[in-house]
C-alpha positions as CSV (number, residue, x, y, z in Angstrom):
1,X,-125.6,-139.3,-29.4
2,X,-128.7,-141.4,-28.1
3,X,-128.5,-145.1,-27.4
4,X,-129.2,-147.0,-30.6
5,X,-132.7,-148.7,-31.3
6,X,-133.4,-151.6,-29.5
7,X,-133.3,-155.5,-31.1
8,X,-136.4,-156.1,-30.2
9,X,-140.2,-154.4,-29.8
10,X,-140.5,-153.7,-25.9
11,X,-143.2,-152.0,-23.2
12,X,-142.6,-149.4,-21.3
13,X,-142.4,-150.5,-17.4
14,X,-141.1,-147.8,-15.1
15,X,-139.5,-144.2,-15.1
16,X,-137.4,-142.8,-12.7
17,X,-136.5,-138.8,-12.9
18,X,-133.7,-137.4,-10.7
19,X,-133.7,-133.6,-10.7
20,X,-131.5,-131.2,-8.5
21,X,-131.6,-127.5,-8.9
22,X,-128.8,-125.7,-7.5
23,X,-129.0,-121.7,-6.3
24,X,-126.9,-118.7,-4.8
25,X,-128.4,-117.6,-1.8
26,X,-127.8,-113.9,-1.0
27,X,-126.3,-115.1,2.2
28,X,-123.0,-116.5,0.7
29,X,-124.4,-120.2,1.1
30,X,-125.8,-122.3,-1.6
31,X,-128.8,-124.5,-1.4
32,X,-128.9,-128.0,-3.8
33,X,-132.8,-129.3,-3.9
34,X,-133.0,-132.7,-5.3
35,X,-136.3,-134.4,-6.8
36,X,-136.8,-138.0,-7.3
37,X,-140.0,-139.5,-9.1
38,X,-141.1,-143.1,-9.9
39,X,-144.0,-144.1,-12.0
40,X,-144.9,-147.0,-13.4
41,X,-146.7,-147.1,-17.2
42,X,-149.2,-149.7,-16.8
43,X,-152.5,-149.5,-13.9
44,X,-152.3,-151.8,-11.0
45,X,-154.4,-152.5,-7.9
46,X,-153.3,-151.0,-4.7
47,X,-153.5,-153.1,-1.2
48,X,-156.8,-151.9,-0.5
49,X,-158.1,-152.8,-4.0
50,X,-158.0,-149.1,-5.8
51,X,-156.3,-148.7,-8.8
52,X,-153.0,-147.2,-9.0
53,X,-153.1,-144.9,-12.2
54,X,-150.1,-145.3,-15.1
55,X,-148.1,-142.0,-14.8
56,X,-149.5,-141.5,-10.9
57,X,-146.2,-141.1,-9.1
58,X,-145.7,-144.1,-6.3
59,X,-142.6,-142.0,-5.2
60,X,-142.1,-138.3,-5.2
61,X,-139.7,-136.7,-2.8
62,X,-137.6,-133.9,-2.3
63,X,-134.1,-133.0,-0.4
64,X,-133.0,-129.7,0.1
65,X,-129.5,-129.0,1.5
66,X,-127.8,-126.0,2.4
67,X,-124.2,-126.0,2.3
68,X,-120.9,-123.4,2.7
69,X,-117.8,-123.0,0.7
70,X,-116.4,-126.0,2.4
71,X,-119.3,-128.1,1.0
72,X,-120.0,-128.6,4.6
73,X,-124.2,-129.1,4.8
74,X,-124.9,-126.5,7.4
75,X,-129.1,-127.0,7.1
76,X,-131.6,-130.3,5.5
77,X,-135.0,-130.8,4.9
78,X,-136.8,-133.7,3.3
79,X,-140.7,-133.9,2.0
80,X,-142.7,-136.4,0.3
81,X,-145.6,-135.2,-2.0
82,X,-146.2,-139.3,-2.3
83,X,-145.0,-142.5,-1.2
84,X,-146.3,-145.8,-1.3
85,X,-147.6,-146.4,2.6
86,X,-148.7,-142.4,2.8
87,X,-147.5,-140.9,6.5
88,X,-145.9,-144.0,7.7
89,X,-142.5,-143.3,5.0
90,X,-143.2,-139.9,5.4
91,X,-142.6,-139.9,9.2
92,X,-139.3,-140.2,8.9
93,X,-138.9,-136.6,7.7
94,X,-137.3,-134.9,10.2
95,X,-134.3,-137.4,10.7
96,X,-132.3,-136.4,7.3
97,X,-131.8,-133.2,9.2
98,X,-128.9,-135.6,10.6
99,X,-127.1,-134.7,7.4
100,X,-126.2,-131.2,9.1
101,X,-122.3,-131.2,9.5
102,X,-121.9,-133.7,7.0
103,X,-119.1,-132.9,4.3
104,X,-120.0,-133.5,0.9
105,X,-116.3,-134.5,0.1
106,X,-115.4,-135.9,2.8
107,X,-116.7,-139.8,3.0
108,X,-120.5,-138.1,2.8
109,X,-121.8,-141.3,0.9
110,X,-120.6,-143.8,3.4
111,X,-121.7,-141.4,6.8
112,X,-125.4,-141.3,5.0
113,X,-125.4,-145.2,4.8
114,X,-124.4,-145.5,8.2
115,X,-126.8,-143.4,9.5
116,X,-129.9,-144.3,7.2
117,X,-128.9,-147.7,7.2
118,X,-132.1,-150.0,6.9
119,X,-134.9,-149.1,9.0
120,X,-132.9,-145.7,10.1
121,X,-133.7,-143.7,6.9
122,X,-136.4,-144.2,4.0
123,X,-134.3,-146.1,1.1
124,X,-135.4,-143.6,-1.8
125,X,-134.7,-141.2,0.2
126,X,-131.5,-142.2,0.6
127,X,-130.5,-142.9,-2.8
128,X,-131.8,-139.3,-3.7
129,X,-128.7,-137.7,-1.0
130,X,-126.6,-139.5,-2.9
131,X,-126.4,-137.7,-6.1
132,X,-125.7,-134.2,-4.1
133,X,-121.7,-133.9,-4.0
134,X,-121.4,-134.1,-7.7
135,X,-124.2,-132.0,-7.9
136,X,-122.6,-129.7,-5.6
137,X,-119.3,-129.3,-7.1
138,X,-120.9,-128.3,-10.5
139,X,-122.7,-125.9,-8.4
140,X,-119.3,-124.6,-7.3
141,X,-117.6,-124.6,-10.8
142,X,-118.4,-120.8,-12.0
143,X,-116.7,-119.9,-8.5
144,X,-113.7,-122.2,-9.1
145,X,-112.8,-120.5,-12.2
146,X,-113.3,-117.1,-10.8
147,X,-111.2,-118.1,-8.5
148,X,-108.3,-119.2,-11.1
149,X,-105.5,-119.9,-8.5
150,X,-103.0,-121.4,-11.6
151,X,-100.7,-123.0,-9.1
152,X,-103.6,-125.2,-6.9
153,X,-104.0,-128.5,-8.6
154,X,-107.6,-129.1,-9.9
155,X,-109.5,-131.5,-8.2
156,X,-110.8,-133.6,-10.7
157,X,-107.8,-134.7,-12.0
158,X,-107.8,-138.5,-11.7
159,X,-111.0,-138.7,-10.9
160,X,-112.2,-140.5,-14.0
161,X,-110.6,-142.0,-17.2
162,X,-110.7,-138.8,-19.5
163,X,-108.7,-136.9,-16.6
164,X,-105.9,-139.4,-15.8
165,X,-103.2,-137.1,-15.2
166,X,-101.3,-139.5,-17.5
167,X,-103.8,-139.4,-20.7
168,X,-103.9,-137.2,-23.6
169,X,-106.6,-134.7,-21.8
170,X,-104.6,-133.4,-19.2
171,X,-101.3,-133.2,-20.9
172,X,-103.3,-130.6,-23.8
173,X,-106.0,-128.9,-21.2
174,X,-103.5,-128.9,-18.0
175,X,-99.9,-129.8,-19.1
176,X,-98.5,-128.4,-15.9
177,X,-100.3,-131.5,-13.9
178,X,-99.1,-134.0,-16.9
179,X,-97.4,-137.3,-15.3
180,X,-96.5,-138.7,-19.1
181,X,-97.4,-141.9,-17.5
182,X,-97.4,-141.6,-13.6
183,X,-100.2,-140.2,-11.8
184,X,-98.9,-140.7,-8.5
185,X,-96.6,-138.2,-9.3
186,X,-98.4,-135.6,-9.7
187,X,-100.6,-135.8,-6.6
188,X,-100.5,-133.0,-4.4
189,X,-101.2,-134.2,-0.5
190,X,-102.4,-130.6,0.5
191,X,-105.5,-130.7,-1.8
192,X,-108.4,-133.2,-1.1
193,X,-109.0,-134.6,-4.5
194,X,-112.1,-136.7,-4.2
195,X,-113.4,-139.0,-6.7
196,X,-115.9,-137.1,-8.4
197,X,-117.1,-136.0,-12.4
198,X,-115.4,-133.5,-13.6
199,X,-116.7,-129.6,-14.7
200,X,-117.6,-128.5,-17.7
């Protein structure tokens, strides 16, 4: 259902698009590229006096990761097609190869802010890595239910309101994880059960 109309007439100022496209490689690995886009709807004058079109992108960048069944990122490459000060934000290219041997499950979202911090990493850039490990485990949900070990406790469980393992969704779609009330009791210690959307 869209978002209802708005109270009052408005302008359009700026769009953001966030894309990632996930794929199989033949290898047994799995590669996530992630897209991000910003344009503004209006024309504006640029430092050096051009004009910056409406609908010319100010930002457009892309992230691919490769990852392994672990969701452990085993190869990274990022690339600018535009960015507001040209080759000086695209120079920092080659360090997001840093997210090699990160986890994508495993504290990933506070190891990229460490390391891209401030003037260590491009901000956009960034913010784009940071849509990858739900992206990931979606990637990884056709395998999951191939999988269909009945007696491993699914990971998404708790890890947002519809799937408290004390709420009506779990007790109907996965009664055997079902609290009635506590979900600490259900937790299993042996699976890591990180705080992520669940898949459809």
């Amino acid at each position: 259902m869209p978002l209802p109309p708005p109270d009052y007439p408005r302008q359009p100022l700026h769009t953001r698009s966030i894309r990632v496209q996930s794929y199989a490689r033949d290898d047994g690995l799995w590669d996530l590229e992630a897209e991000l886009i910003d344009v503004k709807a209006y024309d504006f004058p640029k430092r050096d006096g051009e004009m910056f079109k409406a609908g010319q992108p100010i930002h457009h960048m892309h992230l691919r990761i490769t990852i392994d069944e672990n969701f452990s990122i085993v190869a990274a490459q990022a690339v600018y097609d535009a960015a507001p000060y040209g080759g000086h934000c695209m120079a920092i290219e080659p360090a997001y190869t840093d997210l090699i041997g990160m986890n994508l499950l495993k504290g990933f979202r506070r190891q990229v802010k460490e390391r891209f911090g401030h003037v260590e990493g491009c901000t956009h850039m960034t913010e784009l890595s940071q849509v990858l490990p739900t992206a990931a485990v979606q990637t990884m949900a056709n395998r999951r239910r191939q999988e269909n070990n009945p007696n491993r406790r699914p990971f998404q469980l708790d890890g947002c309101h519809a799937l408290s393992t004390s709420g009506p969704v779990v007790a109907e779609h996965y009664p055997k994880w079902y609290t009635g009330g506590s979900a600490e009791a259900s937790a299993d210690s042996s699976t890591d059960s990180p705080s992520l959307t669940h898949t459809s």
